[in-house]
C-alpha positions as protocol buffer text, in pm:
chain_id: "A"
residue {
  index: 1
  type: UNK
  ca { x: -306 y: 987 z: -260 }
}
residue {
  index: 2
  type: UNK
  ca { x: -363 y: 1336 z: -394 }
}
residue {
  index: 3
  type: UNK
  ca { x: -501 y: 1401 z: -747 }
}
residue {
  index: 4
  type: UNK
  ca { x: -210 y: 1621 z: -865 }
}
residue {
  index: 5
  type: UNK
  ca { x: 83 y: 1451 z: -744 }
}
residue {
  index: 6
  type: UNK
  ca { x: 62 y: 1162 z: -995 }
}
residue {
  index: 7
  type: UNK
  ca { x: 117 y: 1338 z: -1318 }
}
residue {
  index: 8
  type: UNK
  ca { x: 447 y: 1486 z: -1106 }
}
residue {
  index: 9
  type: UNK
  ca { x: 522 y: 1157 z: -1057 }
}
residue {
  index: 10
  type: UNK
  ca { x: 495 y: 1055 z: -1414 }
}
residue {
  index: 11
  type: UNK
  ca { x: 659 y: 1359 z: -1519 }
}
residue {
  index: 12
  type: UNK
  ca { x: 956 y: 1325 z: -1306 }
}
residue {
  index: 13
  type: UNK
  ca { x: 967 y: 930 z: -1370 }
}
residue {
  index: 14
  type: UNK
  ca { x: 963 y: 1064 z: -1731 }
}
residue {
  index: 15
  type: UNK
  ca { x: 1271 y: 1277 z: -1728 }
}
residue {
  index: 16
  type: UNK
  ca { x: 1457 y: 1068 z: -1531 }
}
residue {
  index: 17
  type: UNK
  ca { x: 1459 y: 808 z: -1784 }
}
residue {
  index: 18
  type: UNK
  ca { x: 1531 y: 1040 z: -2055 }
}
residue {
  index: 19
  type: UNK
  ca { x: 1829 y: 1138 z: -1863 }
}
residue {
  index: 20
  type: UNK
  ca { x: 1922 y: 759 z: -1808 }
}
residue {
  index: 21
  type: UNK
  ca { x: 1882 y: 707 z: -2180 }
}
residue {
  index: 22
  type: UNK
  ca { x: 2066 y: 974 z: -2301 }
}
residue {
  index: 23
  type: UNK
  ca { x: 2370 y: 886 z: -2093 }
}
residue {
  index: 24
  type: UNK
  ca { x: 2366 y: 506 z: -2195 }
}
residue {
  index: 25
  type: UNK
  ca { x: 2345 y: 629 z: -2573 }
}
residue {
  index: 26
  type: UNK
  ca { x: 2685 y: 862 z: -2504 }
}
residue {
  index: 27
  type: UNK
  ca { x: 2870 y: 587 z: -2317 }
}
residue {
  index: 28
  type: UNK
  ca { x: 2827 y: 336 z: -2615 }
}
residue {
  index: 29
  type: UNK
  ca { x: 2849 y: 606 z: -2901 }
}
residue {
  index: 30
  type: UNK
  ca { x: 3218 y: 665 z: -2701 }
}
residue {
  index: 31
  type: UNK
  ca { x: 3272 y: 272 z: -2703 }
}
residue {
  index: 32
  type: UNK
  ca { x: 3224 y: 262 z: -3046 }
}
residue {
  index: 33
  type: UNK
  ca { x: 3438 y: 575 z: -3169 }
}
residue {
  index: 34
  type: UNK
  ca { x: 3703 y: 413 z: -2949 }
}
residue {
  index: 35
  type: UNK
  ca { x: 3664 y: 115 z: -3090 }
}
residue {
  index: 36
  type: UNK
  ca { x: 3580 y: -114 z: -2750 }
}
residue {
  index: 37
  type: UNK
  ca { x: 3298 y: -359 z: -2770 }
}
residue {
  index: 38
  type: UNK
  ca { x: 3007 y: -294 z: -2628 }
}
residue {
  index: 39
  type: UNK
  ca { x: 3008 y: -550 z: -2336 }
}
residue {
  index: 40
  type: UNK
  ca { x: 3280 y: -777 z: -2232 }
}
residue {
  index: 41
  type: UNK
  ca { x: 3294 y: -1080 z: -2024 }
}
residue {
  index: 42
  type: UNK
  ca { x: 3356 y: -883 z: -1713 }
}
residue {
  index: 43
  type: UNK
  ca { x: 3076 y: -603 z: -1750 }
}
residue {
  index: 44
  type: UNK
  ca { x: 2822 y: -949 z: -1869 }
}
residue {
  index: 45
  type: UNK
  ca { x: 2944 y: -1119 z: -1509 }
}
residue {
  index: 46
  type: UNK
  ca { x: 2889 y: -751 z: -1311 }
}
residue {
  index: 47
  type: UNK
  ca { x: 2534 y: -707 z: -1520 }
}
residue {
  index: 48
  type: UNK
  ca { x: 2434 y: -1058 z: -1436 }
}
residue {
  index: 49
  type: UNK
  ca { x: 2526 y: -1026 z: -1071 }
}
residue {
  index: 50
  type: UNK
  ca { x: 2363 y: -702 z: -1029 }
}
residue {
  index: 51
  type: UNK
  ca { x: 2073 y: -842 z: -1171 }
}
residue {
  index: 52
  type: UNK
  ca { x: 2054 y: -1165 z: -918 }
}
residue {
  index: 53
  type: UNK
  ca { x: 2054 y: -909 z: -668 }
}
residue {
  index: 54
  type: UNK
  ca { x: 1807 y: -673 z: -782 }
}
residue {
  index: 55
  type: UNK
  ca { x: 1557 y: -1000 z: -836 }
}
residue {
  index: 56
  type: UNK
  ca { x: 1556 y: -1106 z: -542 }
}
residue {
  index: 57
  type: UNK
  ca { x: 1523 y: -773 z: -367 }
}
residue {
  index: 58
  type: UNK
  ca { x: 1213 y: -714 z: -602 }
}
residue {
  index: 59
  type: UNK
  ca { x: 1082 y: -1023 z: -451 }
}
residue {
  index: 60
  type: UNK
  ca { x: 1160 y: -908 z: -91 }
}
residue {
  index: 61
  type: UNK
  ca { x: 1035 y: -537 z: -179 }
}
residue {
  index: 62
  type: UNK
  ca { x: 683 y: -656 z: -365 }
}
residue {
  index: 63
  type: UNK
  ca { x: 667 y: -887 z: -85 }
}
residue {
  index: 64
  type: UNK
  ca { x: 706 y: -628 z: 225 }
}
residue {
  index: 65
  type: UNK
  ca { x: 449 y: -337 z: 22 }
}
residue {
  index: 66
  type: UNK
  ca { x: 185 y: -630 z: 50 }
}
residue {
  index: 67
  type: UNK
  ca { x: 225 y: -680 z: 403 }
}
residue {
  index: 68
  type: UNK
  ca { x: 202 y: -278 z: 479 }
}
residue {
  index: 69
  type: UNK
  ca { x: -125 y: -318 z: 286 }
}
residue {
  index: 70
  type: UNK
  ca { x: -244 y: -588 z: 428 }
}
residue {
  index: 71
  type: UNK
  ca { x: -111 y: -416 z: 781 }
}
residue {
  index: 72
  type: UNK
  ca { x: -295 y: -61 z: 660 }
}
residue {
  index: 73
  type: UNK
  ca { x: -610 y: -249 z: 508 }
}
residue {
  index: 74
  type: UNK
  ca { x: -815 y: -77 z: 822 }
}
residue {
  index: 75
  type: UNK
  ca { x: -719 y: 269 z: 709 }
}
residue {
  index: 76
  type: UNK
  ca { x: -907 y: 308 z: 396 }
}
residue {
  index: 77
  type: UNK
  ca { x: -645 y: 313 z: 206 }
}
residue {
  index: 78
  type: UNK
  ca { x: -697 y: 245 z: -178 }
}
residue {
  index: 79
  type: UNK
  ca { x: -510 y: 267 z: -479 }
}
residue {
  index: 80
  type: UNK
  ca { x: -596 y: 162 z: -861 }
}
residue {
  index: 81
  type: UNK
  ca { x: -381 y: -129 z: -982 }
}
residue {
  index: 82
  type: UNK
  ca { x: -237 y: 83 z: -1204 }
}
residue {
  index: 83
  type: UNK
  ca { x: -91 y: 334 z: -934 }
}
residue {
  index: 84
  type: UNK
  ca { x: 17 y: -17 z: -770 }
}
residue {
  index: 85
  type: UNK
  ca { x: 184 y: -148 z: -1029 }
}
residue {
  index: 86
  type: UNK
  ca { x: 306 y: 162 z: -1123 }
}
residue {
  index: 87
  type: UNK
  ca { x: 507 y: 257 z: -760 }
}
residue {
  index: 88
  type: UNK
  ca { x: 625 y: -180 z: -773 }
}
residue {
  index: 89
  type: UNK
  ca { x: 797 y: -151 z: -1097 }
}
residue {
  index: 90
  type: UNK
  ca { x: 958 y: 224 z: -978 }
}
residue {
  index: 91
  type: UNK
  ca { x: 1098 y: 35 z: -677 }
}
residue {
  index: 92
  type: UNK
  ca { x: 1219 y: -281 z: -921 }
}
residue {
  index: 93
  type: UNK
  ca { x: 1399 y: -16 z: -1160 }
}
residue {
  index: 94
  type: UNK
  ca { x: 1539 y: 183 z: -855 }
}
residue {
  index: 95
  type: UNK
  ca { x: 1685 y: -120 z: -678 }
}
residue {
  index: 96
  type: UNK
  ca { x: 1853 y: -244 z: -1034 }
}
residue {
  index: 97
  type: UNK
  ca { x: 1999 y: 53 z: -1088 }
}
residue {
  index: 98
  type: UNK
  ca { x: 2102 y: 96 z: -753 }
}
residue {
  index: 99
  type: UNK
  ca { x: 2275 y: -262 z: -735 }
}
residue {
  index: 100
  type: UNK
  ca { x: 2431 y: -234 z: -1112 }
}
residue {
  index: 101
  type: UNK
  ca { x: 2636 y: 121 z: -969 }
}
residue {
  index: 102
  type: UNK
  ca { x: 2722 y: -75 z: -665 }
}
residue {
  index: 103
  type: UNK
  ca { x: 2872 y: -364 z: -795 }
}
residue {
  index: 104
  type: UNK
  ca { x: 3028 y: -169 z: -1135 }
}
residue {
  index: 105
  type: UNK
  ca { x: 3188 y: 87 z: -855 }
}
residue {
  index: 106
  type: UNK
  ca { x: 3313 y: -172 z: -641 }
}
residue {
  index: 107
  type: UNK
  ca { x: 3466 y: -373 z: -975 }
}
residue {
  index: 108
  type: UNK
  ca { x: 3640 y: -62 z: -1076 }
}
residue {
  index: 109
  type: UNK
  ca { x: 3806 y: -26 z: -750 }
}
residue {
  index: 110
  type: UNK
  ca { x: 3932 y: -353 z: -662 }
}
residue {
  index: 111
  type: UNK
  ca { x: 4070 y: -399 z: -1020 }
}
residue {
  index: 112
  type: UNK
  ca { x: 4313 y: -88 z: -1006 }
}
């Protein structure tokens, strides 16, 4: 890839888990004026599930960028490790997050 779009990437990567961070610290600052505990059985069994999910979609993910690689291995195509390991542990973050809204979305609505 290009010289200059990595340290985009790492910027934006960057704010975006500021932002993350920043929201998590208001939700349980809010939990804790209010008095609520922090996690309860039912957001433990949603987190848990989430995370099943997101594992084995990691897997499944890692798993199909080696195959393109191996598939693109004729192009020239190189990357350090570091850019490698870099873009796998973006898509592992992305496809947690992704599955915790999912399943913490679909708990809210079929419990009201």
């Amino acid at each position: 890839m290009d010289e200059t779009i990595w340290p985009i990437i790492l910027l934006v990567t960057v704010v975006a888990l500021a932002v993350v961070a920043v929201v998590l610290v208001i939700r349980v600052l809010r939990g804790m004026r209010s008095g609520l505990p922090l996690q309860d059985e039912r957001s433990r069994a949603r987190n848990a599930k989430a995370g099943y999910y997101a594992f084995y979609m990691s897997i499944y993910a890692t798993l199909a960028l080696g195959v393109i690689f191996v598939l693109l291995e004729d192009r020239d195509i190189t990357l350090p490790n570091s850019e490698l390991l870099f873009i796998v542990v973006a898509i592992m973050g992305s496809i947690h997050i992704a599955f915790s809204t999912y399943v913490n979305r679909r708990g809210r609505r079929s419990s009201t």
